[in-house]
GUVO-109534 format. One record per residue (C-alpha): residue number from 0; residue in one letter; x, y, z. Coordinates in steps of 0.001 Angstrom, whole numbers, plus 500000, padded with zeros to 6 digits. Layout:
BEGIN
+-----+------+--------+--------+--------+
! pos ! code !      X !      Y !      Z !
+-----+------+--------+--------+--------+
! NUM !    A !      X !      Y !      Z !
...
+-----+------+--------+--------+--------+
//
This chain:
BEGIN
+-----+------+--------+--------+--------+
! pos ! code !      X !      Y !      Z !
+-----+------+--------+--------+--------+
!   0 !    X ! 116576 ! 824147 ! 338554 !
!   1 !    X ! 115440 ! 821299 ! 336217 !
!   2 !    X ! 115721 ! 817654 ! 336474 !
!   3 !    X ! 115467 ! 815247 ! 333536 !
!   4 !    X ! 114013 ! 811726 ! 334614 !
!   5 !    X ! 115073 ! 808633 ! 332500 !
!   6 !    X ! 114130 ! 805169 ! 332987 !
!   7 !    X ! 115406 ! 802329 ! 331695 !
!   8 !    X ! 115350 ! 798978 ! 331847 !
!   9 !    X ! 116138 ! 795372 ! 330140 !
!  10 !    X ! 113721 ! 796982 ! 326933 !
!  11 !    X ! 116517 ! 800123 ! 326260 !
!  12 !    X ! 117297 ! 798837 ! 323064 !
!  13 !    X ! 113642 ! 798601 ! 322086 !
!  14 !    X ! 112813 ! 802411 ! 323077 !
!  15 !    X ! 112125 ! 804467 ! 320274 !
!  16 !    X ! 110752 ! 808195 ! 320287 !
!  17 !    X ! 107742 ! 808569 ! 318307 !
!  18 !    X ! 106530 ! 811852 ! 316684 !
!  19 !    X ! 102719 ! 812822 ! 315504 !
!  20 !    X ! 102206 ! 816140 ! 313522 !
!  21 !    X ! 098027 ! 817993 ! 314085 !
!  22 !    X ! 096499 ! 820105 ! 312087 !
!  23 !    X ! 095782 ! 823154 ! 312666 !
!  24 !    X ! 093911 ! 826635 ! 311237 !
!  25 !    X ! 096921 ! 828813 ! 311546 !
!  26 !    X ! 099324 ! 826771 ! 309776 !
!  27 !    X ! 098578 ! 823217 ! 307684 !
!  28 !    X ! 100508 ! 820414 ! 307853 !
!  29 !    X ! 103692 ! 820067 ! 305156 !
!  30 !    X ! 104361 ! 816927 ! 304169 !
!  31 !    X ! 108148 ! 815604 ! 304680 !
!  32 !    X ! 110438 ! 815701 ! 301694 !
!  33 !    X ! 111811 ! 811928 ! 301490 !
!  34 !    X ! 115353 ! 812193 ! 300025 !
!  35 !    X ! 116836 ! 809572 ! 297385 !
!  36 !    X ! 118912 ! 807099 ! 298220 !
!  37 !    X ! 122067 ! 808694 ! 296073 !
!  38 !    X ! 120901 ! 812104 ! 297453 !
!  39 !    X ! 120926 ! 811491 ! 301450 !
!  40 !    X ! 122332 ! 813769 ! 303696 !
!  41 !    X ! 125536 ! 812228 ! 305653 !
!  42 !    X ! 124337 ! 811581 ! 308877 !
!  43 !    X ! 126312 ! 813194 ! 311898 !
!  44 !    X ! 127449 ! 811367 ! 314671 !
!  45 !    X ! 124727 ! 811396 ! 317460 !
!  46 !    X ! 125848 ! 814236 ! 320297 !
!  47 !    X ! 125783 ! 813168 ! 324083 !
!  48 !    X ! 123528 ! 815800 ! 325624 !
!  49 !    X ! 124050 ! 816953 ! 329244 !
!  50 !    X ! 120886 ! 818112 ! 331424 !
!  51 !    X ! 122202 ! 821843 ! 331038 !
!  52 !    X ! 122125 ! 821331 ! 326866 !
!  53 !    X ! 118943 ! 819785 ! 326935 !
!  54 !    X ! 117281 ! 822579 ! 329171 !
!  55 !    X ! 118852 ! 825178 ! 326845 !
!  56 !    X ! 116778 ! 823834 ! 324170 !
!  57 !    X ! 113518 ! 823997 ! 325906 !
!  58 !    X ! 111472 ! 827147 ! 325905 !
!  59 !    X ! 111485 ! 829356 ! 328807 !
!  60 !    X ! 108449 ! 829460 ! 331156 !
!  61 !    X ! 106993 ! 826471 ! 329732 !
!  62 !    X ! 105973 ! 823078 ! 331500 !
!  63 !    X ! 106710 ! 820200 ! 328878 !
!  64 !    X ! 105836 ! 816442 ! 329830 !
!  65 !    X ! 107606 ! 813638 ! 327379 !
!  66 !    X ! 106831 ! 810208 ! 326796 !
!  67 !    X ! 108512 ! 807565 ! 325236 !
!  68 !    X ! 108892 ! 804052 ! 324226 !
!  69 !    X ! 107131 ! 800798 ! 325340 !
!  70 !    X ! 104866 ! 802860 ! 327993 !
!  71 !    X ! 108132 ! 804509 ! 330109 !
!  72 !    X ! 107364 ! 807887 ! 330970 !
!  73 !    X ! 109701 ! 810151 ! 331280 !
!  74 !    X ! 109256 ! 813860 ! 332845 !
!  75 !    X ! 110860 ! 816887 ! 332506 !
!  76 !    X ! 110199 ! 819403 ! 335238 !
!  77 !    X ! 111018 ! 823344 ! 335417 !
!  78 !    X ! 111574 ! 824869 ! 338790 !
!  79 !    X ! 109745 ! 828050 ! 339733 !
!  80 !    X ! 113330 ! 829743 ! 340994 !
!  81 !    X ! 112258 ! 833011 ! 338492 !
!  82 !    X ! 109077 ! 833612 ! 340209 !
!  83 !    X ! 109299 ! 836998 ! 341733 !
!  84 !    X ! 108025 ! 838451 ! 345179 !
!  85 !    X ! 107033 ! 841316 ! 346264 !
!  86 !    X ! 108562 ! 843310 ! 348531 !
!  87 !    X ! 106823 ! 844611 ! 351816 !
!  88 !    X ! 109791 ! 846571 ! 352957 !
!  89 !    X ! 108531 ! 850208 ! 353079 !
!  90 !    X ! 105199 ! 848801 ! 354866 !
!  91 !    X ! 106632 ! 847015 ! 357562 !
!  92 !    X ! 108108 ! 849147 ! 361086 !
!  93 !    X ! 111532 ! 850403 ! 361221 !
!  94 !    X ! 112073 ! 848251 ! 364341 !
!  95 !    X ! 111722 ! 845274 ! 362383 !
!  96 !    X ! 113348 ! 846293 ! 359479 !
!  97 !    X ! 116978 ! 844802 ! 360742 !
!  98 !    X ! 117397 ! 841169 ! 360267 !
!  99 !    X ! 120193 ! 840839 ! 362642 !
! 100 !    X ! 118398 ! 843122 ! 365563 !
! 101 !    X ! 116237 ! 841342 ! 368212 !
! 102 !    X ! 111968 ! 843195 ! 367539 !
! 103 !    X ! 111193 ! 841340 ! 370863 !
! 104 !    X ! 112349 ! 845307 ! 372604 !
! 105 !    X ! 109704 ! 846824 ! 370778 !
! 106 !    X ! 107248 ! 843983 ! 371201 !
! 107 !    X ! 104870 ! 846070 ! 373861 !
! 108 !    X ! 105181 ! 849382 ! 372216 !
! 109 !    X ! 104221 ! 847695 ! 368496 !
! 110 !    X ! 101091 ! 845907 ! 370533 !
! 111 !    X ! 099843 ! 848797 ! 371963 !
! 112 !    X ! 099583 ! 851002 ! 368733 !
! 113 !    X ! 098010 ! 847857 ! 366979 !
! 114 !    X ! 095118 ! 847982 ! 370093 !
! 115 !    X ! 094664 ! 851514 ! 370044 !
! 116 !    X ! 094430 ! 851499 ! 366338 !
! 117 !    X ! 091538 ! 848657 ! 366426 !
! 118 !    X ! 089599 ! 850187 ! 369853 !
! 119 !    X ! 089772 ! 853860 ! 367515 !
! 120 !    X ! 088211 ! 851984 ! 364394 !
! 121 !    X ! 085588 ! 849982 ! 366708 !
! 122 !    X ! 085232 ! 853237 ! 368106 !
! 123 !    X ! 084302 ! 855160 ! 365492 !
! 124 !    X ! 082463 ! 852421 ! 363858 !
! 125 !    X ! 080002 ! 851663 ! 367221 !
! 126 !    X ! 079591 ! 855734 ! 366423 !
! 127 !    X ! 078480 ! 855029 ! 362957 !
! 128 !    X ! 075976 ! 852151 ! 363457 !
! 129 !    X ! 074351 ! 854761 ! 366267 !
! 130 !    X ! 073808 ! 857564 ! 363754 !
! 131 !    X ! 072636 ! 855333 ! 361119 !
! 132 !    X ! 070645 ! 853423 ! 363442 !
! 133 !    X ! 069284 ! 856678 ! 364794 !
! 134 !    X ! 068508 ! 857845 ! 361397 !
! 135 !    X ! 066545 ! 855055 ! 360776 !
! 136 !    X ! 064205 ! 855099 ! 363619 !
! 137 !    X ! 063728 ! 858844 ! 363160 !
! 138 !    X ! 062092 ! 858118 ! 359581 !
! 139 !    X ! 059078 ! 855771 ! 361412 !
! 140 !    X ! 058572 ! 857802 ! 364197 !
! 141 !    X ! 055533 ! 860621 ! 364258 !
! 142 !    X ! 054824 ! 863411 ! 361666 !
! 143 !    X ! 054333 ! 866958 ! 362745 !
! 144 !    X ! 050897 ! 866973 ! 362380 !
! 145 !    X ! 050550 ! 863294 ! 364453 !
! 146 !    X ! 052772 ! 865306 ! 367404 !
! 147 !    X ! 050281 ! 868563 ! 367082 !
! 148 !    X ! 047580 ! 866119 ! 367951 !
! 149 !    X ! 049554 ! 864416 ! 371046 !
! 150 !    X ! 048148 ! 866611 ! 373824 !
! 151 !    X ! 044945 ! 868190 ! 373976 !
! 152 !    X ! 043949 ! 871267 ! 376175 !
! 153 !    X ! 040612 ! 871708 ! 377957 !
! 154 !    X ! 038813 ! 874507 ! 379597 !
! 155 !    X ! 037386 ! 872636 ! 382688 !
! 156 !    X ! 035401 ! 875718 ! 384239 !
! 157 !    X ! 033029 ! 875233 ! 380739 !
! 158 !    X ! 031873 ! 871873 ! 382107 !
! 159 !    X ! 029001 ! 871851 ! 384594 !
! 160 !    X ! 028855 ! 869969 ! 387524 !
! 161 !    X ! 027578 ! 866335 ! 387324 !
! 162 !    X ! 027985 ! 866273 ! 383364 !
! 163 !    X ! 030289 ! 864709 ! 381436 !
! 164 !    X ! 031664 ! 865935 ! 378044 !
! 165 !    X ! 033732 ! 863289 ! 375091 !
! 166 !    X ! 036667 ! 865046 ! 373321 !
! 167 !    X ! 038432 ! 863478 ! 370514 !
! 168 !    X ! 042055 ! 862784 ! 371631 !
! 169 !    X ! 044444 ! 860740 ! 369328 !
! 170 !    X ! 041613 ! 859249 ! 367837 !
! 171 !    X ! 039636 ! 858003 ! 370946 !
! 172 !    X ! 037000 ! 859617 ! 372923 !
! 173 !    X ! 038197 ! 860893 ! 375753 !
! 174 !    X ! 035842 ! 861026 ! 378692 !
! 175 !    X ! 036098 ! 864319 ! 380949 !
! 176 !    X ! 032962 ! 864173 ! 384130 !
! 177 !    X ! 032510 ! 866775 ! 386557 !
! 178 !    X ! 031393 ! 865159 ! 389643 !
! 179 !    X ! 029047 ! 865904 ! 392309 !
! 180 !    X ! 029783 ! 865649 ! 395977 !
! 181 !    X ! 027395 ! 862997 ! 396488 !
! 182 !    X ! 029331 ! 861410 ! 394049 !
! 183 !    X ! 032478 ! 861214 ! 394814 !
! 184 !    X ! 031486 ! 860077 ! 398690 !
! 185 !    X ! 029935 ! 856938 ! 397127 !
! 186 !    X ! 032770 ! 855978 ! 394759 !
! 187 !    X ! 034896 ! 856476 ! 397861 !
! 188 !    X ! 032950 ! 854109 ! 400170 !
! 189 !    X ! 032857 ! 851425 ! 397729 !
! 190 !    X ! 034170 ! 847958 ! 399020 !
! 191 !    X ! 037193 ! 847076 ! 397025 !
! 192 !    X ! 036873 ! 843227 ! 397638 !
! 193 !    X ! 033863 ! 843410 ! 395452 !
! 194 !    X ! 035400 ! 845006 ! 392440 !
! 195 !    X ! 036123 ! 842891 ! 389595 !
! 196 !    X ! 039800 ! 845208 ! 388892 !
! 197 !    X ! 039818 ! 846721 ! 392624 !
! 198 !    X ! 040790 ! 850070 ! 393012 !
! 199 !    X ! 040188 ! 852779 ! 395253 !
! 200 !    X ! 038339 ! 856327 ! 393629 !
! 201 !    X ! 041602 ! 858142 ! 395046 !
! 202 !    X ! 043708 ! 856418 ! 392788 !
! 203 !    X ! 042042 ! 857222 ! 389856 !
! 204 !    X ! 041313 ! 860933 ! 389921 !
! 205 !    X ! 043630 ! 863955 ! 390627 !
! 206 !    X ! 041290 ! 866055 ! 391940 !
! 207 !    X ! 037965 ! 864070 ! 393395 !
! 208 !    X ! 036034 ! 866575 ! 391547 !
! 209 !    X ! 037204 ! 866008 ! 388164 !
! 210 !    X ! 037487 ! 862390 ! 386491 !
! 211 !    X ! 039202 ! 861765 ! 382919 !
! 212 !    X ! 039409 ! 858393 ! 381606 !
! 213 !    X ! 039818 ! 857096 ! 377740 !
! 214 !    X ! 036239 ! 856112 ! 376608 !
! 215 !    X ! 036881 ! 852641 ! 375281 !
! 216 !    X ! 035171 ! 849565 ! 376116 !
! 217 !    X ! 037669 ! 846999 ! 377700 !
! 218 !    X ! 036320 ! 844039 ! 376707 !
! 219 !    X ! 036094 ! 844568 ! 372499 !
! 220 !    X ! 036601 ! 848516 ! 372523 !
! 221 !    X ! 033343 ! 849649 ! 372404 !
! 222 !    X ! 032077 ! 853194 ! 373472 !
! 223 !    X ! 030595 ! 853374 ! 376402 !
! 224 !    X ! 027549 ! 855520 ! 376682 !
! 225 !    X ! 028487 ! 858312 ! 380064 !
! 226 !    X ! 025947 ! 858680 ! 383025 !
! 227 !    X ! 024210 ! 855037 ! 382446 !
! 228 !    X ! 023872 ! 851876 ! 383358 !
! 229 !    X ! 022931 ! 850578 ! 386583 !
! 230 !    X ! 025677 ! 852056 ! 388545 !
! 231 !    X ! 025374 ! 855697 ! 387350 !
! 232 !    X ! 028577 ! 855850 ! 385351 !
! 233 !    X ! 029081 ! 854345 ! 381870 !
! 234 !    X ! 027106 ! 851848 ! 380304 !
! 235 !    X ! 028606 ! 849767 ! 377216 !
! 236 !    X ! 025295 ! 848902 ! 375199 !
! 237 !    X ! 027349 ! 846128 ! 373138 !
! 238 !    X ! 027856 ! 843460 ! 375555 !
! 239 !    X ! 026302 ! 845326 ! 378683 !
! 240 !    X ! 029595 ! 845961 ! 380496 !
! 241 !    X ! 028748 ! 848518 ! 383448 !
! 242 !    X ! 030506 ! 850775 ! 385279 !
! 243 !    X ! 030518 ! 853348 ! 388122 !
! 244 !    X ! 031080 ! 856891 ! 388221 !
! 245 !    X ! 034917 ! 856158 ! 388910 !
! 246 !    X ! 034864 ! 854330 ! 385639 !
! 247 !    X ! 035587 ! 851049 ! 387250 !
! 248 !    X ! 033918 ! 847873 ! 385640 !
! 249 !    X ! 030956 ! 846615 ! 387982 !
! 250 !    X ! 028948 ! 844580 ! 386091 !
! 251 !    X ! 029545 ! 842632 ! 382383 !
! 252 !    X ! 032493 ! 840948 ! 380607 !
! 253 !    X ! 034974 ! 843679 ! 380698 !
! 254 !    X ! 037987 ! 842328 ! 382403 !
! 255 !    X ! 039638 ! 845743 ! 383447 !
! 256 !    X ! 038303 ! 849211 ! 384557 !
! 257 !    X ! 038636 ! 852334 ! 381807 !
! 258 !    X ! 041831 ! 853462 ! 381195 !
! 259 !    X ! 043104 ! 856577 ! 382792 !
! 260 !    X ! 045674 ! 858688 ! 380453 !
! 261 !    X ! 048600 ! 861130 ! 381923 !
! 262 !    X ! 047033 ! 864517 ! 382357 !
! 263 !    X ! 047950 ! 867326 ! 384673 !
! 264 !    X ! 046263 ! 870051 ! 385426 !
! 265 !    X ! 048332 ! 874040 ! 384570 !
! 266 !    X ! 045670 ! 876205 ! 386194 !
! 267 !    X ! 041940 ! 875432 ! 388160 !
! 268 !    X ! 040514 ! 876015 ! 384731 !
! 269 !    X ! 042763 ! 874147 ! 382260 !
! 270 !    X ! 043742 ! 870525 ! 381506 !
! 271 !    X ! 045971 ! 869417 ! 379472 !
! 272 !    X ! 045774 ! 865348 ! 378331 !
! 273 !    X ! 049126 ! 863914 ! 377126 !
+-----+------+--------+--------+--------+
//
């Protein structure tokens, strides 16, 4: 459709239509041929054009704005009635497909596909972020060579009672003591109000015969220095930090006792740290 506005007013016989040629590079301007006087064309009667003449004259697909006389607009407007839509047809359900049939009967049954169709992509997509999530924590966790090095295995019966041997163990000394009798009745009959981290010797050692503990300083991670100090046990020469032959701080500015790792014992003359 296409509507033609025209206004008018008391001024209708002082409208005129006004015409301006431009320039251009693809084709110059020609200048009008003015006619003689004797020469001039009769002039044809002036044609009464209807809005279906005039919009036959206009080019298609076009939007065309005119103006004219004493500042009176007037518009000329195209309707978009040729615009063309697509058609969903062959995507949409059979059940819906009918225009004069009721989809409200196949309401539940078109719901339920749509859910199980969503719950099978979340599904499959929780499945996805787990593998690749997986896959990316694999990549920072421990080589082959870090894992060889994750458990250590000891030959107890080559330790002599009362000593104490250091092993290397995930690079820190680890602290293996064969203790006495005598020993391990003192540690036992220690007082635990007057421990600094209290803790009875049964708690800390599998066997009372055999204490393991990780040889590191709890105060700044020093070494301790085994069977010294003033209680007999370890003896951290960097801030004086003593303690007893359960490895449980005494004496200094370590806050905590020494660290005990997981170890279990396989036979009476094998232990395995880790």
């Amino acid at each position: 459709m296409m509507s033609f506005i025209v206004r008018s007013s008391g001024f209708s016989t002082y409208l005129k239509a006004t015409s301006q040629a431009v320039a251009s590079q693809v084709k110059p301007i020609v200048p009008p041929v003015v006619l003689a006087a004797d020469k001039a064309l009769p002039s044809s009667p002036e044609k009464h054009k209807s809005h279906y003449s005039i919009a036959q004259s206009l080019p298609k697909n076009e939007l065309f704005a005119q103006s004219g006389g004493i500042r009176v607009p007037a518009q000329i407007r195209l309707a978009h009635t040729d615009i063309r839509v697509p058609d969903f047809t062959e995507y949409r359900r059979n059940s819906v497909k009918d225009p004069n049939r009721s989809s409200s009967s196949t309401e539940e049954s078109r719901k339920l596909f749509s859910y199980m169709l969503v719950a099978g992509g979340s599904l499959g997509a929780t499945y996805g972020a787990k593998a690749l999530v997986t896959q990316f924590i694999s990549t920072m966790s421990a080589s082959a060579d870090v894992l060889a090095l994750a458990k250590i295995e000891i030959k107890i019966g080559e330790i002599p009672e009362g000593k104490n041997m250091t092993f290397k163990w995930r690079g820190k000394p680890l602290f293996v003591r064969h203790r006495a009798p005598e020993e391990i009745e003192k540690e036992g009959s220690v007082d635990l109000s007057t421990l600094r981290d209290p803790q009875h010797d049964r708690e800390r050692a599998q066997r009372p015969e055999w204490l393991v503990l990780i040889g590191v300083c709890t105060h700044l991670g020093c070494v301790p220095i085994a069977n010294s100090g003033d209680y007999g046990g370890y003896y951290c020469p960097c801030h004086g930090s003593h303690y007893d032959a359960s490895g449980r701080i005494r004496k200094g500015p370590a806050p905590l006792n020494l660290e005990i790792p997981y170890y279990e014992f396989t036979d009476d003359e094998t232990l395995v740290v880790g």
